[in-house]
C-alpha positions, 0 to 999 in steps of 0.5 A, a space after each residue: 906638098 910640103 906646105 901640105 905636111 906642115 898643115 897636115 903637121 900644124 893641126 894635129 898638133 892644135 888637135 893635141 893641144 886643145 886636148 891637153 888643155 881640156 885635160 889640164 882644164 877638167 883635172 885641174 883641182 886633182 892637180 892642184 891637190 897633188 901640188 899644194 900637199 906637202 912633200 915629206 923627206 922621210 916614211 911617216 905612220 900615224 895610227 889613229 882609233 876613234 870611239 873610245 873613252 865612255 862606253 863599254 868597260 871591256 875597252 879597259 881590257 882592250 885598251 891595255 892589250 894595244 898598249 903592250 902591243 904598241 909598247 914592243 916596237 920602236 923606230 929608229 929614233 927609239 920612239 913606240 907606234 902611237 895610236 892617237 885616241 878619239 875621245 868620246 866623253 859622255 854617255 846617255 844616263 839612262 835611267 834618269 832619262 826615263 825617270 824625267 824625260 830630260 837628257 843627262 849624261 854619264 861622263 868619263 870620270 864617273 866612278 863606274 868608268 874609272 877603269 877604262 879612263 885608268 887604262 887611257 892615262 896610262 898608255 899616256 904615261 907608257 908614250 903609246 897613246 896620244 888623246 884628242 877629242 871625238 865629241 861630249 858625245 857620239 850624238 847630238 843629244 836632242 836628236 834622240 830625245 826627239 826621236 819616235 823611233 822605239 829602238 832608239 828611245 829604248 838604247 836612250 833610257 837603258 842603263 849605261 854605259 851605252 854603246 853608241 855603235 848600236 844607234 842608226 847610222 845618221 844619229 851617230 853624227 854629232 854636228 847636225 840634226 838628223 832627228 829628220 832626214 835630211 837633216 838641218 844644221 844647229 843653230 851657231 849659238 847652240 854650237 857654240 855652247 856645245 863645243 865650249 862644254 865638251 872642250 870643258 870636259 876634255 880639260 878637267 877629264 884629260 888634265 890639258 885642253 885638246 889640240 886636236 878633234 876629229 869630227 864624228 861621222 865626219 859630218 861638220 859644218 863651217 860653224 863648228 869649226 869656228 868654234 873649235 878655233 875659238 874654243 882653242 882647237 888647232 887641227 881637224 882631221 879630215 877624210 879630205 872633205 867636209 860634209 855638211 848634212 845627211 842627205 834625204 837617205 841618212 848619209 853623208 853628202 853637202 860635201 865641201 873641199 877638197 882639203 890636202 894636209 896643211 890646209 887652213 882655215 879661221 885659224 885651224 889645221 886640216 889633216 886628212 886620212 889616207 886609208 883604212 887599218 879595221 881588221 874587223 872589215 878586212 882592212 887588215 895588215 896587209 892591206 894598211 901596209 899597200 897604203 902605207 908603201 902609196 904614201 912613202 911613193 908620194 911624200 905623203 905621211 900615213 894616216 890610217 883610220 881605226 875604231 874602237 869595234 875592231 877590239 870591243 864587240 869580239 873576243 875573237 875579233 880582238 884576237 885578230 885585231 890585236 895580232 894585226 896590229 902587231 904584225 903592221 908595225 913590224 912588216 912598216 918598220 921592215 919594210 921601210 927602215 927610215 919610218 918614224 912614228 907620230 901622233 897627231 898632233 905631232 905631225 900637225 905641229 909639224 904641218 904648220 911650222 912647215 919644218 924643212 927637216 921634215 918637209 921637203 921645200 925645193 921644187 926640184 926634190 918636190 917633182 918626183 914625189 908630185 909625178 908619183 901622186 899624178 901617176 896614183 890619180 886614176 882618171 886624170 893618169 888614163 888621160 895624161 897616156 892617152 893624151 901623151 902628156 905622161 910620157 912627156 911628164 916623164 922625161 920632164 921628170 928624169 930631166 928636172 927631178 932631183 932626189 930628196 936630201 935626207 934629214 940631218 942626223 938626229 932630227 924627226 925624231 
């Protein structure tokens, strides 16, 4: 009888550990995800808008209500809310492109677009805005000239300054073709140049080179970003992956990863999104503070993504817009008294350096930050109950798990 109990005991227990490895096997790279991220020691928000620079004049107006809005908060260290500012630098000059059929462009030191780059470098000077670089364009400019469709020829040759919202969804990607669907990837030469000539722009209209560029439509390929690297570009912002193309119905897809923030490749540095603040679209404060508290839970910085539309296109949307935004950096500096504001560029640096006054390094601070992104994952979460492995993790966790030492008075600041 007893040799039956420890055979009986014997193959359940190879029953459970064929099933934990299977788990282990199949999730492996939600785990290796959860692992390879680095662990902050304090709450971070970063606030990051895209689409702006040359367009419509009304963002002038907006640009100035979000810096009054940003200029009323400060942190701990006595630093405002910064909102890291995607610029697009050109826009499609309209009637010389129906005059001669070639594409020209209206830039965004163009006299007509005076006030809007004004109302830029001045929330740069008031310490509420950091810039980086969208793209020349939101579009790449042959895609257009060879498309047949008539909305889009018309949005081509009207008089600027263009609104890049109101183009089809797959020609707003910058770094393929999508002229046709799906769409094919540029030549690396013309990249190259392309990539060259808007970071040229940049400098001459910023006054300094770019630091770091966010990839519209977040469609890109491997050959820009050596261009990128080349061209003296240091990080990338990500949504944690990387398409490739527009799929045969225009949208994203090849998509390439997954990438965790302080990843690198040919001498960038990736960061990747966390979630959404568009009140537009009913990612309100609310919604961005339910983020914000997820990410402080697994040591992971907020990154949260926003677009110019939410301000622009409205007066009552920017109203909304404006008093959200308001009401998101009192509740998270409410809610977590020890958040500190940066840009993007800010915690890029940081991400590289590997700081240990901001980023955690022993394993034993890490574990309970690494279990709380386990316990976020969904599926692999349902697997690790059913298969016990959570609750074992657990009492792994309270056994090993230690709580992260805070920052030496004065620093992340």
């Amino acid at each position: 009888m007893s040799w039956s109990w420890n055979l009986l005991a014997a193959g359940v227990m190879l029953v459970w550990g064929a099933a934990v490895a299977a788990v282990l096997l199949a999730c492996r790279g939600a785990i290796g995800r959860a692992c390879r991220a680095p662990v902050f020691r304090r709450p971070i928000l970063v606030l990051e808008s895209d689409d702006w620079g040359a367009g419509p004049l009304s963002q002038a107006q907006a640009l100035q209500q979000i810096a009054a809005i940003l200029a009323r908060h400060r942190d701990g260290a006595g630093r405002h809310p910064v909102m890291s500012l995607a610029l697009v630098l050109a826009v499609p000059d309209g009637p010389t492109i129906a005059a001669g059929g070639a594409y020209r462009r209206v830039e965004l030191d163009a006299p007509p677009l005076a006030s809007i780059l004004a109302a830029l470098k001045d929330g740069l000077a008031r310490h509420v805005f950091s810039l980086q670089l969208h793209g020349h364009e939101h579009f790449w400019p042959p895609a257009l000239v060879a498309s047949t469709d008539p909305a889009v020829v018309g949005w081509l040759r009207r008089a600027p300054p263009a609104v890049t919202e109101q183009l089809p969804s797959h020609l707003q990607s910058r770094w393929v073709d999508a002229s046709r669907l799906p769409s094919a990837p540029l030549p690396a030469a013309e990249v190259r140049s392309a990539v060259d000539a808007e970071v040229a722009a940049y400098r001459r209209i910023v006054g300094e080179p770019p630091a770091v560029v966010v990839p519209p439509t977040f469609v890109w390929t491997r050959d820009v970003e050596r261009a990128w690297a080349a061209a003296g570009i240091e990080f990338v912002v990500t949504p944690g992956w990387r398409s490739t193309q527009r799929n045969a119905k225009g949208l994203p897809d090849g998509d390439e990863g997954p990438i965790v923030n302080g990843d690198r490749a040919d001498g960038l540095t990736y960061l990747v999104r966390t979630d959404y603040f568009e009140p537009a679209r009913g990612r309100d404060a609310a919604y961005a503070l339910h983020a914000l508290s997820k990410a402080v839970a697994e040591g992971q910085p907020c990154i949260l993504e926003n677009h110019r539309d939410n301000f622009i296109l409205d007066a009552e949307q920017c109203r909304r817009s404006l008093e959200e935004l308001d009401a998101l950096c009192a509740a998270a500096l409410r809610q977590h008294p020890e958040l500190r504001f940066l840009s993007t560029v800010e915690l890029g640096r940081i991400l590289r350096s590997g700081d240990p006054q901001w980023i955690v390094q022993s394993w034993r601070e890490r574990l309970p930050f690494f279990w709380q992104r386990l316990h976020h994952s969904g599926r692999l979460w349902k697997l690790m109950r059913l298969t016990g492995l959570a609750a074992l993790g657990t009492v792994l966790v309270a056994t090993f798990g230690r709580q992260a030492a805070a920052p030496t008075a004065g620093t992340a600041s």
